[in-house]
Wavefront OBJ file of the C-alpha trace (Angstrom):
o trace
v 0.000 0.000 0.000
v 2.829 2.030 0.523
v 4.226 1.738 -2.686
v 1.142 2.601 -4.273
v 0.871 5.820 -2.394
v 4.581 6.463 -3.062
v 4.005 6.030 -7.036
v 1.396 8.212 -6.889
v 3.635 10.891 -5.303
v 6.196 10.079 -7.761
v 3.386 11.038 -10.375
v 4.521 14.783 -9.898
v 7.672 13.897 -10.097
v 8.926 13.326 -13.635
v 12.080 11.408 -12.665
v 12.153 7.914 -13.465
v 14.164 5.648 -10.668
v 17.355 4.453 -12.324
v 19.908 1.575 -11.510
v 20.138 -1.628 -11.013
v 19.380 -1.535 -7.259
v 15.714 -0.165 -7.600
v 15.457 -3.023 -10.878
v 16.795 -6.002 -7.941
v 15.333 -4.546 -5.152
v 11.760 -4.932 -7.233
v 12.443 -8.244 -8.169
v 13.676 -9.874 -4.960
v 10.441 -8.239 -3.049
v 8.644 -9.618 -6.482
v 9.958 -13.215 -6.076
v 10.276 -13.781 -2.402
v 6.161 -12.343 -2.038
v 5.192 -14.536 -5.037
v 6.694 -17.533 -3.549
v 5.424 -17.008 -0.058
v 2.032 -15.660 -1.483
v 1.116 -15.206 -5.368
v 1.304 -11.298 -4.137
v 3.624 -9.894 -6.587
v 1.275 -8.231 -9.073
v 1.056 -5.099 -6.451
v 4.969 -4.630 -6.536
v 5.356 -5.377 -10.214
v 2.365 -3.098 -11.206
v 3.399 -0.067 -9.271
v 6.988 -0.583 -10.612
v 6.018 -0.807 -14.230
v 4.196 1.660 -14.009
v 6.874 4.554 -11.607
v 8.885 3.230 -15.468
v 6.176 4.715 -17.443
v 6.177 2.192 -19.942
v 3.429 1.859 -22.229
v 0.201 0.019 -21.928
v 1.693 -2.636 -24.757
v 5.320 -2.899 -23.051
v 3.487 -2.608 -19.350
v 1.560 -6.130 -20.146
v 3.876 -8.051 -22.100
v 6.856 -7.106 -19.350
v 4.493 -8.435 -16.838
v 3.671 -11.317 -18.989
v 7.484 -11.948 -19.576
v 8.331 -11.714 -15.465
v 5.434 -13.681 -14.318
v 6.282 -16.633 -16.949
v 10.034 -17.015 -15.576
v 9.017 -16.293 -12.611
v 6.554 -19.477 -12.387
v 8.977 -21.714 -14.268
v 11.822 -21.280 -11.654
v 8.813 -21.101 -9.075
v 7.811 -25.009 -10.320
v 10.690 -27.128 -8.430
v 9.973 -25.434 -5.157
v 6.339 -26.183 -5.964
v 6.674 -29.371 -6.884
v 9.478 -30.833 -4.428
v 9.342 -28.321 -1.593
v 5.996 -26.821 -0.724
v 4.270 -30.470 -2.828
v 1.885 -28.431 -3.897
v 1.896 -29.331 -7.038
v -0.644 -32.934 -7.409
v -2.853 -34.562 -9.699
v -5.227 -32.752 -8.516
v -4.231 -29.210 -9.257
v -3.131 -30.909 -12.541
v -6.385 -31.629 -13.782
v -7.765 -28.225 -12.568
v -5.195 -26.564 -14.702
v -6.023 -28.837 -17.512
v -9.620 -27.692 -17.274
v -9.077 -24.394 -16.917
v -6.760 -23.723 -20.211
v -9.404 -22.729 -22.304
v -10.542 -19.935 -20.153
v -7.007 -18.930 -19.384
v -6.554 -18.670 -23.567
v -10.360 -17.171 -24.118
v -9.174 -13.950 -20.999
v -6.206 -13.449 -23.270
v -7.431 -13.414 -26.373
v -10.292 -11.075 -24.766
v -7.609 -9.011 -23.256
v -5.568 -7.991 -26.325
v -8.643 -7.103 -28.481
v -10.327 -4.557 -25.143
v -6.534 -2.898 -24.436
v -6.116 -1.587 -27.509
v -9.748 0.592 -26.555
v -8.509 1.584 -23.341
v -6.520 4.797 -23.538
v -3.248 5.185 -21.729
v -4.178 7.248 -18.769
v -7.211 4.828 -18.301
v -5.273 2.172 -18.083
v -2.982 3.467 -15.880
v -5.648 4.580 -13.548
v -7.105 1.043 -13.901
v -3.914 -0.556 -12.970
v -3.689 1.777 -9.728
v -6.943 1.349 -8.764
v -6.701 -2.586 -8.974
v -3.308 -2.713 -7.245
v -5.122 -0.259 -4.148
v -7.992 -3.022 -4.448
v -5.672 -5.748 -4.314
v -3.031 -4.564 -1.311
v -6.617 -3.952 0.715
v -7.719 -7.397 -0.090
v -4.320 -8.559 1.142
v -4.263 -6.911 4.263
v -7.964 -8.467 4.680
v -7.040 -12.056 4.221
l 1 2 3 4 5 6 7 8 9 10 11 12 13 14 15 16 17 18 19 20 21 22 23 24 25 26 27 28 29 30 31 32 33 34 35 36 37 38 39 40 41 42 43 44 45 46 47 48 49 50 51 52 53 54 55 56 57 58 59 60 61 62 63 64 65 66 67 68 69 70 71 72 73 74 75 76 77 78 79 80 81 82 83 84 85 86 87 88 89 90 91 92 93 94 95 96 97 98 99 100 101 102 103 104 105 106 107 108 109 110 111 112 113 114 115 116 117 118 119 120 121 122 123 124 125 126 127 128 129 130 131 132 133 134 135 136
């Protein structure tokens, strides 16, 4: 939540952070609350977003992270946490074509949504999201 509010500061501010300790610093709090939670979308959001990247370069840098993420995220999964079964196999396996119907759905309504929208969007889902953690 802090992070949020700090972006939003940063709004006024047209500096964007620079170096490779604010890029590592993102991705260590990114990977280490993923792991322990699936709660890295907040961090990664706010931080793609303090980079003012695009709306097109915003999702497909989020796509990219999350993907490698997830792959090195599978042994620990699988052999350390064994949460990874049959079960959650076949749940997967049943839930590809709705996974592949949100994405196709996704790319055809962001090219609609103007940029400051979707930046809005994105902030107000992250502020959504950090309440629902702090909920749970």
């Amino acid at each position: 939540m802090v992070i949020l509010f700090l972006s939003l500061w940063k709004e006024k501010n047209k500096e964007v952070p620079e170096g490779k300790l604010v890029a590592v610093g993102t991705g260590f709090s990114a990977g280490f609350t993923s792991m322990l939670a699936n709660a890295a979308g907040p961090i990664m959001n706010i931080y793609l977003l303090v980079m003012k990247l695009p709306k097109q370069a915003f999702i497909g840098t989020s796509a990219w992270f999350f993907l490698l993420i997830n792959y090195v995220k599978l042994p620990l999964m699988y052999f350390g946490a064994g949460s990874i079964n049959e079960t959650s196999l076949k749940l997967n396996a049943m839930l590809i074509p709705a996974v592949i119907i949100g994405a196709v759905m996704g790319i055809k309504i962001v090219k609609y949504i103007p940029e400051e929208k979707f930046k809005r969007a994105v902030q107000l889902l992250v502020f959504a999201a950090c309440i629902k953690l702090i909920v749970s």
